[in-house]
C-alpha positions as a Markdown table, in Angstrom:
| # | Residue | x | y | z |
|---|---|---|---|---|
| 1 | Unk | -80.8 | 37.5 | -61.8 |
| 2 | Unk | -82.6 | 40.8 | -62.0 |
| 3 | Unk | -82.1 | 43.4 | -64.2 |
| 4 | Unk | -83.7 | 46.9 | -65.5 |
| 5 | Unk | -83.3 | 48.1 | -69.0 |
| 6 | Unk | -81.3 | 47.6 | -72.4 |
| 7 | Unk | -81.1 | 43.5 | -73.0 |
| 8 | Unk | -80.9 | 41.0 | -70.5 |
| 9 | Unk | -78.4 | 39.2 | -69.7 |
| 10 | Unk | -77.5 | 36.4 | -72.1 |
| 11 | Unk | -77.7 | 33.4 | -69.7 |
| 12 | Unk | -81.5 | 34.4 | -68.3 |
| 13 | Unk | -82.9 | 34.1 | -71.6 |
| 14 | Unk | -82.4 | 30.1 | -71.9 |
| 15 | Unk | -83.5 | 29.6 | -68.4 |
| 16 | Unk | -86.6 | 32.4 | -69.1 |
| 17 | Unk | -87.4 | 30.3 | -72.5 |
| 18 | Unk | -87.5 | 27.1 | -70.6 |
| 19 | Unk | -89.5 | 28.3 | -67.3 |
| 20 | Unk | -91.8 | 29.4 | -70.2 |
| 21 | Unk | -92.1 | 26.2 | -72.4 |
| 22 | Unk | -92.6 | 24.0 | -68.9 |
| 23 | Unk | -95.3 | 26.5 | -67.9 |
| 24 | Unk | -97.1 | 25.4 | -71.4 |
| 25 | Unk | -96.7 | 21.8 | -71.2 |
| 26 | Unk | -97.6 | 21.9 | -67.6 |
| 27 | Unk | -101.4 | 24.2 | -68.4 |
| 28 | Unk | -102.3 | 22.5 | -71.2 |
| 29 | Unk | -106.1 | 21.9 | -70.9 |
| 30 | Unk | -107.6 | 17.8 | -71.4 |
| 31 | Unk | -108.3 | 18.4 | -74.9 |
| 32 | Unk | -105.3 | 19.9 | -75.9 |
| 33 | Unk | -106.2 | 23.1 | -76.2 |
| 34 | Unk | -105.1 | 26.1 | -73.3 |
| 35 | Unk | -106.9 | 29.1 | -71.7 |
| 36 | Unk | -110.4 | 29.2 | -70.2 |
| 37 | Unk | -112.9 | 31.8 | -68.4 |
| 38 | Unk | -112.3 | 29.9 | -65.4 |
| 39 | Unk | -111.0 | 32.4 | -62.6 |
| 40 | Unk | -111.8 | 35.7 | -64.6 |
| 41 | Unk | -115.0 | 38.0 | -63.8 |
| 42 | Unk | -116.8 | 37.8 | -66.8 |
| 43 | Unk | -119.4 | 40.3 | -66.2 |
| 44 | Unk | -122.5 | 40.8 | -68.5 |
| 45 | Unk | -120.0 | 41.7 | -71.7 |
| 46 | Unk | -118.1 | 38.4 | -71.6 |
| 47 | Unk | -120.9 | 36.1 | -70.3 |
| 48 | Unk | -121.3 | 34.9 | -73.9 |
| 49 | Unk | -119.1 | 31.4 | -74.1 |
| 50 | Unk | -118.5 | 31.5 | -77.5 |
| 51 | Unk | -116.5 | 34.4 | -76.8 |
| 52 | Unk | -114.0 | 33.0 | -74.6 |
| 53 | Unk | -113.7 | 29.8 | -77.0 |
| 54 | Unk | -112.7 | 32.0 | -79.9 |
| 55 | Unk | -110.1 | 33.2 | -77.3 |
| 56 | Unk | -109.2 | 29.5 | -76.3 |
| 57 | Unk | -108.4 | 29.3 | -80.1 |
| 58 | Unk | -106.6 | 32.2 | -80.5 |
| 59 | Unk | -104.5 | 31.1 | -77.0 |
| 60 | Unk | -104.1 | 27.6 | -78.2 |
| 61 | Unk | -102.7 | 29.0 | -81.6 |
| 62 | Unk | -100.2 | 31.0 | -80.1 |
| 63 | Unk | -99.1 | 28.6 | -77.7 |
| 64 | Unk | -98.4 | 25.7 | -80.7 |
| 65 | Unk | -96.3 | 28.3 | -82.6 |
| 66 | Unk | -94.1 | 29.0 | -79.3 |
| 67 | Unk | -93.8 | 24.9 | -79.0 |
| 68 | Unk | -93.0 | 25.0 | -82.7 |
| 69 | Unk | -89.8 | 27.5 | -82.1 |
| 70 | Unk | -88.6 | 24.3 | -79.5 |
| 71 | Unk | -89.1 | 21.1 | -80.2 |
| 72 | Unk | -86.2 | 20.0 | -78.3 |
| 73 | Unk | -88.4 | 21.0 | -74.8 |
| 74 | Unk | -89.3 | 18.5 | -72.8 |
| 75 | Unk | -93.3 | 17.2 | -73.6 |
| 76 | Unk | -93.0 | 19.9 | -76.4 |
| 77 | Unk | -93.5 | 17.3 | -79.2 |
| 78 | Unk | -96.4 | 15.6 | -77.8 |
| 79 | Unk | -98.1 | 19.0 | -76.5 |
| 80 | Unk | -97.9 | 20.6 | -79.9 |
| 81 | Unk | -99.7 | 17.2 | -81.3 |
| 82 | Unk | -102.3 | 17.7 | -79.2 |
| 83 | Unk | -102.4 | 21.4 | -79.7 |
| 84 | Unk | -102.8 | 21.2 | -82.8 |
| 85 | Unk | -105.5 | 18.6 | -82.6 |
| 86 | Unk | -107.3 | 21.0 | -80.5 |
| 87 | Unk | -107.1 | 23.4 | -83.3 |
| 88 | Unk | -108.4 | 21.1 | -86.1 |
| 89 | Unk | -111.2 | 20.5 | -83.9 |
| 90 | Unk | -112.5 | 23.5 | -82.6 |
| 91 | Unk | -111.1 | 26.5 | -84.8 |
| 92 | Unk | -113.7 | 27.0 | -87.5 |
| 93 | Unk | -116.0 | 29.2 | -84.9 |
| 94 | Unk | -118.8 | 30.6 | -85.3 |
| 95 | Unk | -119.6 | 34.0 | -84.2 |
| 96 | Unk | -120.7 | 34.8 | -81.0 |
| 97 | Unk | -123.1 | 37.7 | -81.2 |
| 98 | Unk | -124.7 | 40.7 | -83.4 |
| 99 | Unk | -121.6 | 43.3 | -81.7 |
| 100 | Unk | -118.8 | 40.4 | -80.4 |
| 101 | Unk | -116.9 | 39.1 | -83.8 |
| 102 | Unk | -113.9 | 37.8 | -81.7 |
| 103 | Unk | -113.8 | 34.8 | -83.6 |
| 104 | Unk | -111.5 | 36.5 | -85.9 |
| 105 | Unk | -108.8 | 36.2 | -83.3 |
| 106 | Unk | -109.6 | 32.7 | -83.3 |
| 107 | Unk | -109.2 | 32.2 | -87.1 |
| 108 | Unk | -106.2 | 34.3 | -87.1 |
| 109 | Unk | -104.0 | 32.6 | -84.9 |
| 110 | Unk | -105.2 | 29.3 | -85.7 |
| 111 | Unk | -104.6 | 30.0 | -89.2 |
| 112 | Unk | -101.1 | 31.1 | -88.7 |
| 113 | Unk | -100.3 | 27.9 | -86.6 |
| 114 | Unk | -101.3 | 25.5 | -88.9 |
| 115 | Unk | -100.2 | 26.9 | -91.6 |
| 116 | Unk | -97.0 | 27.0 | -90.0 |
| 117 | Unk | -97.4 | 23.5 | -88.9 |
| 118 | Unk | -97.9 | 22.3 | -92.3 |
| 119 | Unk | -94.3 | 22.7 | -92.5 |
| 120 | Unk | -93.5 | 20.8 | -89.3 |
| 121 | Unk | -91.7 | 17.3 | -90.0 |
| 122 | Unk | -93.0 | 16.5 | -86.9 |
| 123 | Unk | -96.7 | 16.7 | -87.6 |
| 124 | Unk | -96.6 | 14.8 | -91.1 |
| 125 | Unk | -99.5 | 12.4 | -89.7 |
| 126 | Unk | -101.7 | 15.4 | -89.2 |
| 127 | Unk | -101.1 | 16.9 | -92.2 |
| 128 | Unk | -103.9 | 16.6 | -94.6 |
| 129 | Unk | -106.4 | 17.4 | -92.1 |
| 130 | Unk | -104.3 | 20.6 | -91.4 |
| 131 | Unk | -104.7 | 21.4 | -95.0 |
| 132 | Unk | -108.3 | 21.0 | -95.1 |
| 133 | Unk | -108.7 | 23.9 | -92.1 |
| 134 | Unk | -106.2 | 25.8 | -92.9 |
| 135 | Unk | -108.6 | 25.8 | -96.2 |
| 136 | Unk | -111.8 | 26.3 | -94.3 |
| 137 | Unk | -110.0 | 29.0 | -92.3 |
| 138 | Unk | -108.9 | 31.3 | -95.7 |
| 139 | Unk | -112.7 | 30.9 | -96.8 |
| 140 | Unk | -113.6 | 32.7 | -93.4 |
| 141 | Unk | -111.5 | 35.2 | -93.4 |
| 142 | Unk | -112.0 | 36.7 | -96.9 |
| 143 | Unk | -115.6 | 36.7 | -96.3 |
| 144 | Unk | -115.1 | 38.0 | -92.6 |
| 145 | Unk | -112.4 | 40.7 | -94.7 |
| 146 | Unk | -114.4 | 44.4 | -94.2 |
| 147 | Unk | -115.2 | 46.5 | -97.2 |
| 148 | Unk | -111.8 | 48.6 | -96.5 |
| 149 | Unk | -109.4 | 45.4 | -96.6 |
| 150 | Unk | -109.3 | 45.3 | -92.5 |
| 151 | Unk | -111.0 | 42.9 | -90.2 |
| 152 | Unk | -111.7 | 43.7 | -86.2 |
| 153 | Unk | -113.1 | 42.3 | -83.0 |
| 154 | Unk | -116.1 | 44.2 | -82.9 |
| 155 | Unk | -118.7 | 44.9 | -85.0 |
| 156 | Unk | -119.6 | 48.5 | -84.6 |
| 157 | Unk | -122.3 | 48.9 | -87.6 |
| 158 | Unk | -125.7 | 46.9 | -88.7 |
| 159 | Unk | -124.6 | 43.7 | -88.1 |
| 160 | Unk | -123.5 | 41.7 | -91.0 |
| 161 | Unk | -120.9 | 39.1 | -92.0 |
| 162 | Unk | -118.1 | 41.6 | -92.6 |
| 163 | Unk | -117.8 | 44.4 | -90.1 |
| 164 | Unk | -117.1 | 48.0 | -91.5 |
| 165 | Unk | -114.7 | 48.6 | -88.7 |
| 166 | Unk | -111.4 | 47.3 | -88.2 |
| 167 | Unk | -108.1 | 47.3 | -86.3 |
| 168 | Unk | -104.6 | 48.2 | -87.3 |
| 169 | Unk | -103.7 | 45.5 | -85.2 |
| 170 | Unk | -106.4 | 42.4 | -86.0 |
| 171 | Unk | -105.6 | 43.3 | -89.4 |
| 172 | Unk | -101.8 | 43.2 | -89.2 |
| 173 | Unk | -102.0 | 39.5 | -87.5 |
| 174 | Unk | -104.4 | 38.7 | -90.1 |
| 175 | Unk | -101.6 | 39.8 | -92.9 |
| 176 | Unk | -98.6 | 37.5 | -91.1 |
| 177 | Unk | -101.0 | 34.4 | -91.3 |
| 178 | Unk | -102.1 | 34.8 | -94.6 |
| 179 | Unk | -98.6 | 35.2 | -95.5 |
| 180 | Unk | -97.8 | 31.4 | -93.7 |
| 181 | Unk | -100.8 | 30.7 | -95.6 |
| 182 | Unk | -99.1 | 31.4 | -98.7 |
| 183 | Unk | -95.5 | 29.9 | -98.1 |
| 184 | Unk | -97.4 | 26.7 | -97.5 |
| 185 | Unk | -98.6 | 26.7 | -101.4 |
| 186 | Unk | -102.5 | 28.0 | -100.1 |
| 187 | Unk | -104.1 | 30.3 | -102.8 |
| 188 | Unk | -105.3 | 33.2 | -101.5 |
| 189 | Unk | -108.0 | 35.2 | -103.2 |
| 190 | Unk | -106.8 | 37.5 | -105.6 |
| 191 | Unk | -106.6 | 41.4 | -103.6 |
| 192 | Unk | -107.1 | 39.8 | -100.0 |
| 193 | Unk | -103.5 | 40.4 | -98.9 |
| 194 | Unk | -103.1 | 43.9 | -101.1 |
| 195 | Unk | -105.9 | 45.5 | -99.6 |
| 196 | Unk | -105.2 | 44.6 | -96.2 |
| 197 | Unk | -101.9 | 45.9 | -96.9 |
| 198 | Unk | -103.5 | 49.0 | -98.4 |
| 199 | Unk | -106.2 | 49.6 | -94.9 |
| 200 | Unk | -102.4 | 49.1 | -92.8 |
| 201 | Unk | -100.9 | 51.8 | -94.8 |
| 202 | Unk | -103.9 | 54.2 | -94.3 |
| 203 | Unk | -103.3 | 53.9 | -90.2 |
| 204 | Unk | -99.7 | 55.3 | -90.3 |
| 205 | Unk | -99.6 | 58.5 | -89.2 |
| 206 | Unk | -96.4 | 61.1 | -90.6 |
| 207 | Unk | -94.2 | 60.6 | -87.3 |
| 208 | Unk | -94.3 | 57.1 | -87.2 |
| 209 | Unk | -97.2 | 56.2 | -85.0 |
| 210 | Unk | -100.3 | 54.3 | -86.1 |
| 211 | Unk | -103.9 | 54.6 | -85.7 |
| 212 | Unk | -105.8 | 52.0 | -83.3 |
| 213 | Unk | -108.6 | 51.8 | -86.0 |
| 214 | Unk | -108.8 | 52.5 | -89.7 |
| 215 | Unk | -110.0 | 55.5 | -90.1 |
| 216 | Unk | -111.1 | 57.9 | -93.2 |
| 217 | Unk | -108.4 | 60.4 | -92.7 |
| 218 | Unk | -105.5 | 58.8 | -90.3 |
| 219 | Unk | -105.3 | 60.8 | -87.2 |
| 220 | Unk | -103.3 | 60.7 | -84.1 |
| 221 | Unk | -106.6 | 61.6 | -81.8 |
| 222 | Unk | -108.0 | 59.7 | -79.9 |
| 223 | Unk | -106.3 | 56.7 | -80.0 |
| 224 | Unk | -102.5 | 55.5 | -81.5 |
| 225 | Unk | -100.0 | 52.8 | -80.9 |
């Protein structure tokens, strides 16, 4: 049934979900994981593989939480299993070059997954080695954490471990894992979670809008969400 504007109606969104969910069972790559470069131009600024893994990460980490949110979907128990086996085995990445840090997407929603897994009755097997990345994964991204409590996909200074720039958005998905980090018992260092709190703040601009980077005096030129 089509329809344009305000909520739609109630009986598409069960049908929607499930269209979805099949969609995810049905793409799921060998290994568990989903996404690839296959199909896409990659061009000389994507031609680096490690890029697209980190994205492969990032996609896989996404799709286990959506699988999470149903586990009464057909194939959704056994997809997320292998999901998040993918995750265990490929998310601590490395990062693909001096400019491209897009591994952090990969850590980010790979860490929010598993975390969130950890409280999955369904995964119980998997559970300790969960623990151990979701671990590894915390380490990675409080030393990948810039110097003003953001983190970002690009690395637009001398390159070195923890990029000066960052995102209002990289760093708000990096705040909602930590935060499933933390309601599955994971220490966080002291300050991580404050003063990415403290670089969101400083991208809100007075009417509401907010910066696309961190920037020394918030402003709604050039760019804004």
């Amino acid at each position: 049934m089509a329809w344009a504007g305000g909520d739609p109606p109630s009986q598409d969104v069960p049908q929607a979900v499930a269209r979805g969910l099949a969609f995810l069972t049905g793409t799921q790559n060998p290994d568990g994981s989903w996404g690839s470069p296959h199909g896409g131009n990659l061009g000389d600024v994507w031609s680096n593989p490690e890029t697209h893994n980190a994205w492969r990460m990032a996609t896989t980490g996404l799709c286990c939480m959506a699988l999470m949110e149903h586990p009464e979907a057909p194939g959704a128990s056994k997809a997320l299993s292998a999901g998040i086996e993918a995750l265990l085995a490929g998310a601590d990445l490395k990062r693909p070059s001096d400019w491209d840090v897009d591994h952090v997407w990969g850590w980010i929603y790979a860490l929010e997954a598993l975390a969130r897994s950890e409280r999955d009755p369904t995964l119980l097997a998997q559970r300790d080695r969960i623990r151990g990345m979701v671990d590894v994964l915390l380490k990675n991204l409080a030393a990948g954490q810039g110097p003003k409590g953001g983190w970002a996909y690009y690395d637009k200074s001398a390159p070195v471990r923890a990029p000066a720039w960052a995102t209002s958005f990289t760093t708000s998905n990096a705040v909602l894992a930590l935060h499933e980090a933390r309601l599955s018992g994971h220490a966080l260092p002291p300050g991580m979670i404050p003063e990415a709190v403290k670089a969101l703040e400083l991208c809100r601009l007075p009417d509401g809008g907010i910066t696309y980077s961190l920037l020394a005096i918030p402003s709604p030129k050039p760019e804004r969400e």
